[in-house]
VOGU-3710 file (C-alpha; in Angstrom, 3 decimals, decimal comma):
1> xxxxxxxxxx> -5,672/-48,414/147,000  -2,738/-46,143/147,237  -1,762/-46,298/143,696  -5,289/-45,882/142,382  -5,276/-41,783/142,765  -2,114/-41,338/141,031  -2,857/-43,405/138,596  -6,057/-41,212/137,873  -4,167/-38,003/137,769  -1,307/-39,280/135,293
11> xxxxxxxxxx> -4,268/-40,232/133,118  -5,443/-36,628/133,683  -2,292/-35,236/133,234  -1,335/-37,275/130,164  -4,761/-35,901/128,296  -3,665/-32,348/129,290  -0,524/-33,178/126,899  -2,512/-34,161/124,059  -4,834/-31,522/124,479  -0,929/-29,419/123,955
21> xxxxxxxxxx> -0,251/-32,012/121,533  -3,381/-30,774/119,730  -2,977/-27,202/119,791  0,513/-27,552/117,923  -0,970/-29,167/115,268  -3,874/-26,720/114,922  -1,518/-23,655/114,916  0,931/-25,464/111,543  -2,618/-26,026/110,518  -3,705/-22,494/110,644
31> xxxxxxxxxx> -0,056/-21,620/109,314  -0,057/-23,354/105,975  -4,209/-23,853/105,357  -6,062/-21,287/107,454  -9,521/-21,176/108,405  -10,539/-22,600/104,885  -9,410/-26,157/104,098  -10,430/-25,918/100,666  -8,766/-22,595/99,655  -5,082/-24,544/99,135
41> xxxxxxxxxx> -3,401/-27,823/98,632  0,211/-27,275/99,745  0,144/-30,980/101,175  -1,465/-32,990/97,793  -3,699/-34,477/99,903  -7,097/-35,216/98,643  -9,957/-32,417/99,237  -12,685/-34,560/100,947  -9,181/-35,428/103,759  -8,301/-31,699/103,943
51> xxxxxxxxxx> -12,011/-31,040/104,547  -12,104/-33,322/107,687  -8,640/-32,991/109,171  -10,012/-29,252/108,896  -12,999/-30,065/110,287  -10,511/-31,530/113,592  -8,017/-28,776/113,713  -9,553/-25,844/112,988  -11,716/-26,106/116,629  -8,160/-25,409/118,674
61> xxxxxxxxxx> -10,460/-23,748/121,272  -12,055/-27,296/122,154  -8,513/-27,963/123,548  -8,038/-25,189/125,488  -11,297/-25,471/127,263  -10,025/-29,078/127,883  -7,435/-27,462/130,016  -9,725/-25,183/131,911  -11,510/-28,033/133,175  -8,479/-30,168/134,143
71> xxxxxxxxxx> -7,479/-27,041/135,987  -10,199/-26,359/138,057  -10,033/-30,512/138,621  -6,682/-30,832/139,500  -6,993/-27,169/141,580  -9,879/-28,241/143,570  -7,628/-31,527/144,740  -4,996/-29,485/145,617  -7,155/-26,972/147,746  -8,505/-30,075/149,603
81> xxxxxxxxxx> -4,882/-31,376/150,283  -3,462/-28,265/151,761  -3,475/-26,265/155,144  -1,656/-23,440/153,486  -3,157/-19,814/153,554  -4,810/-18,062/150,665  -1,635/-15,865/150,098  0,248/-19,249/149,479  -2,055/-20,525/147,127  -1,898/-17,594/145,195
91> xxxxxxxxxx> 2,207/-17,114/145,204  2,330/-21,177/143,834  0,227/-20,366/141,070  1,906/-16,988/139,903  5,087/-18,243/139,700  3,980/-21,828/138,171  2,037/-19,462/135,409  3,811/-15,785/135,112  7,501/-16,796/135,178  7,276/-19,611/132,213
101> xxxxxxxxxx> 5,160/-17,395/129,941  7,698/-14,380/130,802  10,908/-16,300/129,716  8,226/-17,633/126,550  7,231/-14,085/125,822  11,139/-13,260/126,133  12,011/-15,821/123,367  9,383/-14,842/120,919  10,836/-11,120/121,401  14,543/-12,328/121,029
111> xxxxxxxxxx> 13,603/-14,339/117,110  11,496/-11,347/116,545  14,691/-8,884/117,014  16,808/-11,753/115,026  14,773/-12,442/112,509  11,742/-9,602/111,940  8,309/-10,011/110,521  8,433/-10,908/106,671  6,129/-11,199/104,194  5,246/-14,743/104,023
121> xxxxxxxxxx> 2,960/-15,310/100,871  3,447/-19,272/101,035  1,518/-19,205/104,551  -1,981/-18,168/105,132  -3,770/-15,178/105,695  -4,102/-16,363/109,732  -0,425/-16,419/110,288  0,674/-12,789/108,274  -2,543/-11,050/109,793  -3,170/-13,159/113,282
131> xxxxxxxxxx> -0,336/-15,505/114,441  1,274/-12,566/116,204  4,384/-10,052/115,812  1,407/-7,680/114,760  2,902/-4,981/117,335  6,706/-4,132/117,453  7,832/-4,688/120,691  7,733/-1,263/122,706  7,771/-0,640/126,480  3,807/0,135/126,653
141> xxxxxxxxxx> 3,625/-3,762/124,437  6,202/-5,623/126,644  4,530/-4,221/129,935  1,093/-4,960/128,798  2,237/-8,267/128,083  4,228/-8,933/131,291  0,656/-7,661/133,400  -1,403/-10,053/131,223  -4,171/-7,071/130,192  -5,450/-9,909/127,509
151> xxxxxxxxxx> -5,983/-7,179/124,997  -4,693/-8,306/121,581  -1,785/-5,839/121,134  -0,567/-7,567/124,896  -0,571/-11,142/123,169  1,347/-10,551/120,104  4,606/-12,457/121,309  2,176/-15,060/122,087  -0,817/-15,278/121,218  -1,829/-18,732/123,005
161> xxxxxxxxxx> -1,515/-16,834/126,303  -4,927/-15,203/125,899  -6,284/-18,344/127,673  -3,234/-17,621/130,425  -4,985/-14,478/131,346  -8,175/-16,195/132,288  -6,457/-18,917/133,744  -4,245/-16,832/136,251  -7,514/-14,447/136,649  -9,563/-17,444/137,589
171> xxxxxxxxxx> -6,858/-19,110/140,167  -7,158/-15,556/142,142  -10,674/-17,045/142,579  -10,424/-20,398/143,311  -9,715/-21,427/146,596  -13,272/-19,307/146,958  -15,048/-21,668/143,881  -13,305/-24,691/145,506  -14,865/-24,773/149,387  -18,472/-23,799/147,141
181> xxxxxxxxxx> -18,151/-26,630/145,435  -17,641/-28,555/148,064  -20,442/-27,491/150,149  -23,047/-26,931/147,587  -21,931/-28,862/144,380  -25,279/-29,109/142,769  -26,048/-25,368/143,037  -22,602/-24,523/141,567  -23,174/-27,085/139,101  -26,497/-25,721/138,240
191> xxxxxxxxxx> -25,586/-21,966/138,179  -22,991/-23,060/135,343  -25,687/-24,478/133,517  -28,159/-21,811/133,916  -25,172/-19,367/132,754  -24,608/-21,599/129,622  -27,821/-21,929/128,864  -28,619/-18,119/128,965  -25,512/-17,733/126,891  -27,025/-20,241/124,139
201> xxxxxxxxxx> -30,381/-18,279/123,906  -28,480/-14,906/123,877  -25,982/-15,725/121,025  -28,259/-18,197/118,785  -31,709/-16,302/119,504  -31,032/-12,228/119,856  -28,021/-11,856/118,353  -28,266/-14,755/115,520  -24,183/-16,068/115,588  -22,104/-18,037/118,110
211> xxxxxxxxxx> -20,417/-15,524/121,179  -16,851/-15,914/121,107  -15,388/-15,143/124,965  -11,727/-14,539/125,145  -10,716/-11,406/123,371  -9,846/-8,404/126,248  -11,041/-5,560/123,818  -13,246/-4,037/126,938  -13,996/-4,020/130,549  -17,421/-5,891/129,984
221> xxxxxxxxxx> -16,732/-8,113/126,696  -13,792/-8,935/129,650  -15,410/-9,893/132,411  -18,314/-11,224/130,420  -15,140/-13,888/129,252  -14,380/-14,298/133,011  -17,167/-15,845/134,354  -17,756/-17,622/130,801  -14,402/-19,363/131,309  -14,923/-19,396/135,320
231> xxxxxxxxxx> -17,735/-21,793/134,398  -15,138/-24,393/133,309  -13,161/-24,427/136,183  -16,118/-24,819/138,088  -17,316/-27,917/136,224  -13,708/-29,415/137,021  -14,141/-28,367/140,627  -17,827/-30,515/140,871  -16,476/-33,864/138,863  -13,328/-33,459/141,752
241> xxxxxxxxxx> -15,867/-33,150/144,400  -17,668/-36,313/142,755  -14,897/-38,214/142,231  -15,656/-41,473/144,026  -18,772/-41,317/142,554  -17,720/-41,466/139,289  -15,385/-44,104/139,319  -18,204/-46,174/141,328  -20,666/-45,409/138,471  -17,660/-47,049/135,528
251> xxxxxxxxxx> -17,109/-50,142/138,596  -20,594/-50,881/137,462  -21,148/-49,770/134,033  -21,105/-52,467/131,139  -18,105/-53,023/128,799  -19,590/-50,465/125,999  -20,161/-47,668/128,730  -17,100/-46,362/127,939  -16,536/-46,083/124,545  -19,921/-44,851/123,985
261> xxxxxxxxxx> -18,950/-41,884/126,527  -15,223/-41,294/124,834  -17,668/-40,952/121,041  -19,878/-38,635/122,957  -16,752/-36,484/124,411  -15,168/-36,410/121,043  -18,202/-35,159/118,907  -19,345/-32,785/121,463  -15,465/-31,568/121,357  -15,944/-31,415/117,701
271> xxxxxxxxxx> -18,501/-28,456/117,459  -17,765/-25,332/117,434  -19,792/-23,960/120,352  -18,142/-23,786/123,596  -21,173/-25,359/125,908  -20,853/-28,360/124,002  -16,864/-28,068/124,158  -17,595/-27,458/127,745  -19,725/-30,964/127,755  -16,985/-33,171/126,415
281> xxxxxxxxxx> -14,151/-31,289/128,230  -16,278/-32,616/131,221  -17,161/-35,873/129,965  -13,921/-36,420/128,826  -12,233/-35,383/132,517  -14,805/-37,609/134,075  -13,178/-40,989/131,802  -9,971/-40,289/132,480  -10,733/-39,805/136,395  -12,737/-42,778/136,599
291> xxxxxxxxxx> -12,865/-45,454/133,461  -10,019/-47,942/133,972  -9,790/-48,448/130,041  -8,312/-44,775/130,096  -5,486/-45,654/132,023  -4,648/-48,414/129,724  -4,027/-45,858/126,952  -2,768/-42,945/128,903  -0,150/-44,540/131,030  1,745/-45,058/127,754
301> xxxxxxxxxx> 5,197/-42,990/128,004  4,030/-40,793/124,963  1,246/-39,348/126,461  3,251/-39,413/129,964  5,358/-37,431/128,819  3,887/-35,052/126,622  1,773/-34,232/129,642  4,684/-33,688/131,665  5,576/-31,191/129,431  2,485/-29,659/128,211
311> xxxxxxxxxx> 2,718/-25,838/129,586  6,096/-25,946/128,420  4,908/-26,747/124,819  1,884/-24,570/124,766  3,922/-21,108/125,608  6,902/-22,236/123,156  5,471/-23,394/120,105  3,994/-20,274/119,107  7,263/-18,170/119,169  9,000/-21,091/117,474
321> xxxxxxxxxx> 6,427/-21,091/114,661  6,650/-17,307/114,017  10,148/-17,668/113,777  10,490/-20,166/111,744  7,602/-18,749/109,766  9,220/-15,710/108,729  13,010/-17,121/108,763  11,961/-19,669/105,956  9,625/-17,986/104,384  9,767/-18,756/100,693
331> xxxxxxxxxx> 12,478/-21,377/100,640  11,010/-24,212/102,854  7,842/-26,022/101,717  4,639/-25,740/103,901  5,760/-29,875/104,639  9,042/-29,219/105,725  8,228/-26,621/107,575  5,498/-27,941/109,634  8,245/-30,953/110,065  10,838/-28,433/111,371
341> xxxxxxxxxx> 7,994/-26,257/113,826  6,889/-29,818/115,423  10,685/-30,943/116,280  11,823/-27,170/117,859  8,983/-27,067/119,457  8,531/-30,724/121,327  12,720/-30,298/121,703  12,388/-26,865/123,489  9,144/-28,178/125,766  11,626/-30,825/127,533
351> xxxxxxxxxx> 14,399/-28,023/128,048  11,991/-25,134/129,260  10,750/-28,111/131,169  13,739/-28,816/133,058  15,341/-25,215/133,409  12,401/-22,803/133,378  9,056/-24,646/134,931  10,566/-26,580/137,629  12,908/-23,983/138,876  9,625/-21,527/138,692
361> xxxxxxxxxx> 7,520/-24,381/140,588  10,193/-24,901/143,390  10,433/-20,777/143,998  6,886/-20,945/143,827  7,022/-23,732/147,130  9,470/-21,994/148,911  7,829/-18,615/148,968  4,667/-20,598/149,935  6,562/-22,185/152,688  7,674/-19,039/153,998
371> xxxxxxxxxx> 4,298/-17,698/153,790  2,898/-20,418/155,815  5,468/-20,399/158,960  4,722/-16,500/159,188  1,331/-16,706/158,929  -1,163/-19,452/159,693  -4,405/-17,870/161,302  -7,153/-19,650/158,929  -6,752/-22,513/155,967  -8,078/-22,588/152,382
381> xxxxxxxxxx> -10,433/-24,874/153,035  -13,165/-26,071/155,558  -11,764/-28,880/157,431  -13,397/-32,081/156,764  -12,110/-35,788/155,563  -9,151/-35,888/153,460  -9,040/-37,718/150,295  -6,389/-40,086/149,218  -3,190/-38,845/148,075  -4,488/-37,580/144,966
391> xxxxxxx> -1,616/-35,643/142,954  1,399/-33,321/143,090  -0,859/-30,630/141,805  2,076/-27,617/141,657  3,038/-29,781/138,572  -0,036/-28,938/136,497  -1,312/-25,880/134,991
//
């Protein structure tokens, strides 16, 4: 029984570094193809392939609400675990978040110096006009970027930290979200829903188009993105809650139970709406934390590791793309250069690995320590049972 929890969360932990795995492949997407899949051809590959591996890679945003939910899973576990005070929740999680994407941030800043923005005509419109390097890097940019304002002239050394801003935001929140789940997980569960379904009427009914939460471009669009994305971490907070449950209900279930629910996950990741991104993030989560078959696939040392390294290669591959972007343009085909992006990038995942995220993870424990023996009036959380062993959560997002 000891094993069994661990063996959940490496699952977890391993679909996290797909879900990384995945957004490196949609940003060389974007890169070389852009938004339309039938525009170009700069890989010869048939058009009726281009049109479905665009139909996959173009929905990046699936992934990173993948990661939300694995968050407010992995969170919720950890809240449960711990006697430590709110103030050393909070320090763990700033430096786990703030000093990796400051050092990423730093890099992208460093090529842009070395190399500077160039026109790049054999790319796509997405990566001259969106990929970032859209500001020059003045104090006002590199401050707005080191407070995490989310506004899109404060992500243009790295764009992929947009979702960092929500995700830091949200963690301010949690150990909050985390004893409400716990105490009333079917009216958090249901508030979500109700949100999400008000959302749906709003965007498809009044306004006529999909809303789009994320962009920072004012204080309500803002926190209108907040509680969109808080949603999320609250769904991974209920299936942690329900944990037991869940793998009881795939102890019973018949052989087909779970491949029928990884199909569902998938296609609902597929669409381009985020409440049914949210649905398979969840259903998704939900396999991995309770269908034996998942273990089978993500115990593999691929997906091990890439999960092991998955912040690392979210904040770096974006500065390592613009780079090489604009240092070959012209004189490296879209191939090679996709080839080279995908190498640098996995390469410099295990290094900032090693020498950025686990030295920022082990401040992060001390200063929480330090908290602790100065001041330990009141816990996180309610007391109550404690779960299994369940993960070394200060090693996830």
């Amino acid at each position: 029984m000891g094993s069994r929890p661990e063996t959940r969360i490496a699952a977890l932990d391993s679909l996290r570094g797909i879900a990384a795995a995945f957004i490196l492949a949609h940003h060389c997407w974007l890169a070389v193809i852009g938004f339309d899949a039938g525009a170009g051809n700069p890989f010869d590959v048939p058009w009726s392939i281009r049109q479905a591996l665009g139909l996959v890679l173009e929905n990046g945003r699936a992934a990173v609400i993948v990661f939300f939910v694995l968050s407010g899973y992995v969170l919720c576990i950890s809240v449960e675990k711990q006697n430590g005070t709110y103030l050393s929740f909070v320090s763990k999680r700033v430096c786990r978040i703030w000093i990796p994407l400051l050092l990423s941030v730093a890099l992208s800043v460093g090529l842009y110096l070395a190399i500077g923005p160039h026109p790049a005509g054999n790319l796509s419109a997405w990566f001259q006009h969106q990929a970032g390097w859209y500001s020059a890097p003045t104090p006002a940019v590199l401050l707005g970027h080191a407070l995490m304002t989310g506004r899109p002239d404060h992500t243009s050394f790295n764009t992929p930290m947009w979702s960092l801003v929500y995700e830091l935001r949200i963690s301010l929140l949690f150990p909050f979200l985390a004893v409400l789940a716990r105490r009333r997980p079917r009216a958090v569960a249901s508030a979500a829903l109700a949100f999400y379904l008000a959302e749906l009427i709003v965007s498809h009914v009044v306004l006529g188009r999909p809303l789009r939460p994320g962009t920072a471009s004012d204080v309500g669009r803002d926190l209108f993105s907040t509680v969109h994305f808080l949603g999320c971490f609250a769904l991974g907070a209920v299936l942690a809650h329900g944990r037991e449950r869940i793998r009881a209900f795939f102890a019973r279930a018949t052989n087909g139970t779970a491949p029928a629910a990884w199909t569902a996950a998938i296609v609902l990741l597929l669409v381009r709406e985020d409440a049914a991104g949210i649905a398979g993030a969840g259903l998704a989560v939900a396999l991995c934390a309770g269908s034996p078959p998942a273990d089978r696939v993500l115990q593999r040392p691929l997906p091990l590791w890439l999960g092991r390294v998955s912040y690392s290669l979210y904040l770096v591959h974006m500065p390592i793309l613009l780079g090489a972007g604009h240092f070959l343009h012209g004189t490296a085909t879209p191939a090679l250069l996709v080839a080279a992006v995908i190498a640098l990038s996995l390469l410099a995942a295990e290094g900032m690995h090693r020498w950025v995220e686990v030295p920022s993870m082990a401040l992060g424990r001390r200063i929480a320590t330090r908290i602790r023996r100065g001041n330990r009036p009141h816990d996180m959380a309610p007391a109550g049972p404690v779960p299994p062993p369940a993960l070394p959560a200060d090693r996830r997002i």
